[in-house]
C-alpha positions in Angstrom: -22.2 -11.0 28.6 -25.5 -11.5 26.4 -26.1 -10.0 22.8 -28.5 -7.2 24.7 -25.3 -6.4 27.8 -22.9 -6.2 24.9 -25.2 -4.0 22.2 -25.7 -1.8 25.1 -22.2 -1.6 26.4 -20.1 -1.2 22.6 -19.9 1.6 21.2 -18.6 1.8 17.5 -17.3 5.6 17.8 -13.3 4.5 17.8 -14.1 2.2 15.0 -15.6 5.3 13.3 -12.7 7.3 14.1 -9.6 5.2 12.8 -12.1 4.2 9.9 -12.5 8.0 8.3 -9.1 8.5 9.8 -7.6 9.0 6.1 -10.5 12.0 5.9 -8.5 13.5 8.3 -5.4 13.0 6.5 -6.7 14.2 3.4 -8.2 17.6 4.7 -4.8 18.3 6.5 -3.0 17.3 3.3 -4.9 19.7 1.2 -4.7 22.2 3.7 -0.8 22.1 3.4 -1.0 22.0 0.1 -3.5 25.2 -0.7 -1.1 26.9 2.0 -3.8 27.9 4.4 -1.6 28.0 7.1 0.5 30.4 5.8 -1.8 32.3 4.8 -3.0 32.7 7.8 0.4 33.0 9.4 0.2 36.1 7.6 -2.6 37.5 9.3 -6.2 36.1 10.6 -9.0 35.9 8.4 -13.1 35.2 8.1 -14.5 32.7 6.3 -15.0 34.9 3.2 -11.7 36.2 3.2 -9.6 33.2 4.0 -11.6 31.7 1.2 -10.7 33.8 -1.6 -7.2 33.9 -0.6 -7.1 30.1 -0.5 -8.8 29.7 -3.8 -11.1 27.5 -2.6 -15.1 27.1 -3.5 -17.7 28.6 -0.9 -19.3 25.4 -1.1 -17.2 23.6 0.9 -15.1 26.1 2.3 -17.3 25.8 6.0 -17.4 22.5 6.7 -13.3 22.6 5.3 -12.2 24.9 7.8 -14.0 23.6 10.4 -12.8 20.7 10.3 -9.2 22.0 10.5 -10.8 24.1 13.9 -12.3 20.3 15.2 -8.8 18.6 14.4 -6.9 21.0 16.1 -4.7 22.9 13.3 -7.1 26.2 13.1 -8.5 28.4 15.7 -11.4 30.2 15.3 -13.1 33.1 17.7 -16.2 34.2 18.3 -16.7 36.4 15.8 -15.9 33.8 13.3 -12.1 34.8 11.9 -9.9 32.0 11.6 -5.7 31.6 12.9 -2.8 28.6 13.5 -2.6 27.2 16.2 0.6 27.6 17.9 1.8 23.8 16.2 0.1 24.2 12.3 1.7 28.1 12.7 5.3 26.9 13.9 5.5 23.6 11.9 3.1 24.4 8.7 4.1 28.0 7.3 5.4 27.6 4.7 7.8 30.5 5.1 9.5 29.3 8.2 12.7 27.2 8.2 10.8 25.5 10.6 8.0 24.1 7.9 8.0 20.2 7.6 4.8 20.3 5.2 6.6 18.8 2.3 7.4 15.3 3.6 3.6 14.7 3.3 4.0 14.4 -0.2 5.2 10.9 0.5 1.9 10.1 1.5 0.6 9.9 -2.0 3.4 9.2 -4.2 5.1 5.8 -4.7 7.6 6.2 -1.8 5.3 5.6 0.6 2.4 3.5 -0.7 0.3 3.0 2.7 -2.5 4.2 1.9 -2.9 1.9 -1.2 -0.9 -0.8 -1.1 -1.1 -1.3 2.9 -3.2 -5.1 2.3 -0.8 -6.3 -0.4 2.1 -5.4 1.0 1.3 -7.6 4.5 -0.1 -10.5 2.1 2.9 -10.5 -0.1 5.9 -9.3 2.1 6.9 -7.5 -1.0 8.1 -4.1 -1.1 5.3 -1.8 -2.7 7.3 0.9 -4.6 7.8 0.8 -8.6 10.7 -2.2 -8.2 11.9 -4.4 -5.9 14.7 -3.0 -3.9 17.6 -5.1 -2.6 19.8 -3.4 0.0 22.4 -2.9 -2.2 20.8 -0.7 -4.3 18.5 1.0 -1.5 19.7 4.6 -2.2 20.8 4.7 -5.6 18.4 7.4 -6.4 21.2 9.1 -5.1 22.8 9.1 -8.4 19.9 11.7 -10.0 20.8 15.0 -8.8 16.9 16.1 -8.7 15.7 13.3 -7.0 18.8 13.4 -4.3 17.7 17.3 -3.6 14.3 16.3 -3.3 15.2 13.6 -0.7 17.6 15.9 1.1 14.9 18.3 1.2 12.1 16.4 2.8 14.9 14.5 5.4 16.2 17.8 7.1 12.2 18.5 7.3 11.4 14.9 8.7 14.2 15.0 11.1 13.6 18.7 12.2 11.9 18.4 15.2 14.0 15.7 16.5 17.3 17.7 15.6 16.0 20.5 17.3 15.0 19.3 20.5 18.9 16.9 21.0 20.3 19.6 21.6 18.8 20.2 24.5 18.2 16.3 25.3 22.0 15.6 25.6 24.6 17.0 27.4 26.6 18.1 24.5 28.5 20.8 26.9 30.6 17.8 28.0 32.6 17.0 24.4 34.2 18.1 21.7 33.0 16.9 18.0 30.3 15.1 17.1 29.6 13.0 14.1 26.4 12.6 12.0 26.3 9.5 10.9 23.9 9.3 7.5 23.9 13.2 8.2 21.8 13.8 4.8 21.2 17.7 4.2 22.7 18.3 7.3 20.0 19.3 9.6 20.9 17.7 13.0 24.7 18.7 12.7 22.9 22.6 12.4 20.8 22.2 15.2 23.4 20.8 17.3 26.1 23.3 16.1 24.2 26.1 16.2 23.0 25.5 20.1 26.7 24.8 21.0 29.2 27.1 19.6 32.0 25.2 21.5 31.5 21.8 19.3 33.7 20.7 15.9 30.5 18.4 13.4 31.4 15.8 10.9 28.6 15.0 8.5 29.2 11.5 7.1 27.3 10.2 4.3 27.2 8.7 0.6 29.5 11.3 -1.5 26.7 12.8 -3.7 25.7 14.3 -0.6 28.7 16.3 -0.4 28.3 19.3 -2.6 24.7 19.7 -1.2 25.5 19.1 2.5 28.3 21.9 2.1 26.3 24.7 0.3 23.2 24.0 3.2 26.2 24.2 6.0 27.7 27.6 4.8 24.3 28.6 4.3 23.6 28.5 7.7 27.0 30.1 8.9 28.9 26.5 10.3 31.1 26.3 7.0 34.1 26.9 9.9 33.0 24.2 12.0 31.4 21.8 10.2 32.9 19.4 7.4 31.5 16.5 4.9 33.0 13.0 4.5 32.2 10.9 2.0 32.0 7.3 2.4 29.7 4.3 3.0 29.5 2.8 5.7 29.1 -1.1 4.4 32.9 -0.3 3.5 34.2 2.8 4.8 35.2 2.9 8.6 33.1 5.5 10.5 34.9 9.1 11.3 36.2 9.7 14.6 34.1 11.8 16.9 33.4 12.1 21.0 29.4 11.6 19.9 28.0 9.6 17.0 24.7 10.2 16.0 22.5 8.1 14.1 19.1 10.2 13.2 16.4 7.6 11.4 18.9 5.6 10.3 19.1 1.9 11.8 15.4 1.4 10.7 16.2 1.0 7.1 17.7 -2.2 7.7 17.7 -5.3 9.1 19.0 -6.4 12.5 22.3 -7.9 12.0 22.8 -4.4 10.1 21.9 -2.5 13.0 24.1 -4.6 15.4 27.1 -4.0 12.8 26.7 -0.7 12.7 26.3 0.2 16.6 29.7 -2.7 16.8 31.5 0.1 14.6 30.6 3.1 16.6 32.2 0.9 19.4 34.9 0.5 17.9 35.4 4.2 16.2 34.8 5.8 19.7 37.2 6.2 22.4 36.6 5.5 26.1 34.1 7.7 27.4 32.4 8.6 23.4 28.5 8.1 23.2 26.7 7.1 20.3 23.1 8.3 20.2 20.6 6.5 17.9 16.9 8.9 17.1 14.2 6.6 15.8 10.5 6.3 16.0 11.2 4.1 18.8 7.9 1.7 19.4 7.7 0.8 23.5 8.6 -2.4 25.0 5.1 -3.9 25.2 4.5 -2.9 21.8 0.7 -1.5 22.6 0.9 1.9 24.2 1.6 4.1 20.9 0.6 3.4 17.4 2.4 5.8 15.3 5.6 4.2 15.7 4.1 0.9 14.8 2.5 2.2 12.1 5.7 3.8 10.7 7.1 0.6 11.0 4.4 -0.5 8.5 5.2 2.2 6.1 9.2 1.0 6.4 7.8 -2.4 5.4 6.5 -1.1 2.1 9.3 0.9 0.9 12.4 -1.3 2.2 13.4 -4.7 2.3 13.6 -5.5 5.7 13.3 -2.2 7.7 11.3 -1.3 10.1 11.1 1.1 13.7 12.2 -1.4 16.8 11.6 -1.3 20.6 13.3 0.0 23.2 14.2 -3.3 24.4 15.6 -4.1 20.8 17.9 -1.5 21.0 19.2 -1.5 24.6 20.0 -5.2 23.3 22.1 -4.2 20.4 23.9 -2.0 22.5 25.0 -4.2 24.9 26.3 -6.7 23.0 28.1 -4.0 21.2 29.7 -3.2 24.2 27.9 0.2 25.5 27.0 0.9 29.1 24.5 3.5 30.9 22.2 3.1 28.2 19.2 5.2 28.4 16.3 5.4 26.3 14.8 9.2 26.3 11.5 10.9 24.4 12.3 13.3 22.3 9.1 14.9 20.7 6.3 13.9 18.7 7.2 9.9 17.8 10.7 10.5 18.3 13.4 8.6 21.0 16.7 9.0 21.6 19.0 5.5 22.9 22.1 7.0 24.4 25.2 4.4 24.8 28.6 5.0 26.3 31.8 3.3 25.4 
């Protein structure tokens, strides 16, 4: 193709795009943060209106909001008043146990240095968070009561939309208990208990959880069918359950770890259990989505050798650990399931 074909024929409107993409990021983020979602989850409102209740400038309150209207996350009619869309209303309101607003935060604090530390990071190899971490001492922010809340906080928002669309997904009718393996706050178990009163939960993880994952539980009612276990699973065989879940929890380490720890839900189940692993599973040929990839960058900066994995991967690991009728199932948003039986 000559210089003239080519000229003619490019176009530099996706370069554009993915370029300013972090403008995007930042209006949305700001957005969150001035709660303009909920307040308009409240009620509708014009530009003037939604302006002052923000407590925003007029200056750039326009081009603001309309952005949100060209992104997607706000409606506006004809007559100029502005609303959610059904998503930003469901998923941003602050007032709904449904808001996962918070885990943007990570965005621009140390835990999740992407946006700064991205080209380092890929020269180096090095993890790009205020020390290096080993994975021995991964999660022993644990210890610190206020950062452990804060990370408890932000998982059972992360995880939400995955916990609430399993129950659905799998065909919990068919058994008895189910385990949560890494549980955290206790989200999935929640989900999954509340959409199947028939089922016993275990939540297993470190014990600092404990005291946390109990009051959330008997906050939402499953005190009576739901109990904690402490352990760690480097040391600690794994509680014994028809289903073992693990929710975002094989990508924060490294292969062999991941193949030890699907080898111990082997072993832990009996004939017939199922272990189902939820993670932002990147496809087979590795070029069809790129937010799984690029969470698997993220992992890259904030852990030693994690990272999201294919479907392929994963299927693999199962095998050899001994599972059969494998599937691999979307969820929602960048979420998978990979169901094995024993």
């Amino acid at each position: 193709m000559s210089n003239k074909a080519a000229a003619t024929a490019a176009s530099p409107g996706r370069i554009f795009e993915v370029g300013y993409g972090f403008a995007a990021c930042s209006a949305l983020l700001s957005a969150i943060e001035l709660d303009v979602f909920t307040e308009l989850a409240k009620e509708p409102a014009s530009l003037d209106d939604l302006t002052r209740r923000v407590g925003i400038h007029p200056r750039s309150a326009l081009d603001f909001f309309d952005v949100l209207v060209t992104l997607g996350f706000l409606e506006r009619d004809d007559d100029g008043v502005y609303s959610n869309s059904m998503d930003t209303d469901y998923y941003l309101d602050r007032n709904k146990a449904t808001f996962v607003g918070s885990i943007f935060s990570q965005v621009t604090n140390n835990h999740f240095p992407m946006s700064v530390n991205l080209t380092k990071g890929i020269r180096t190899g090095e993890v790009q968070i205020d020390r290096q971490k080993t994975e021995d001492d991964l999660f022993d922010f644990y210890e610190d009561p206020k950062q452990l809340d804060g990370f408890l906080q932000g998982q059972n928002e992360w995880n939400e939309p995955s916990s609430k669309a399993l129950p659905t997904a799998f065909e919990f009718e068919k058994y008895q208990t189910v385990a949560d393996i890494g549980c955290a706050g206790g989200g999935l178990l929640r989900e999954v208990l509340a959409a199947h009163p028939h089922l016993q939960g275990i939540g297993f993880d470190l014990p600092p959880v404990g005291p946390q994952f109990d009051v959330y539980i008997e906050q939402h009612g499953l005190a009576d069918r739901a109990k904690f276990i402490g352990g760690d699973f480097f040391k600690d065989p794994l509680p014994t359950a028809d289903v073992l879940t693990f929710g975002h929890i094989l990508h924060d380490w490294n292969p062999e770890i991941r193949k030890r720890l699907l080898h111990m839900a082997y072993e832990t189940l009996a004939p017939g259990g199922v272990v189902i692993v939820i993670d932002a599973i990147v496809d087979s040929e590795r070029r069809n989505a790129p937010l799984p990839l690029l969470l698997s960058l993220g992992m890259s900066l904030v852990t030693p050798h994690g990272g999201e994995y294919t479907d392929r991967d994963c299927e693999e690991w199962m095998r050899d650990a001994g599972f059969s009728e494998i599937r691999v199932e979307h969820l929602i948003g960048f979420d998978s399931m990979v169901v094995g039986v024993k």
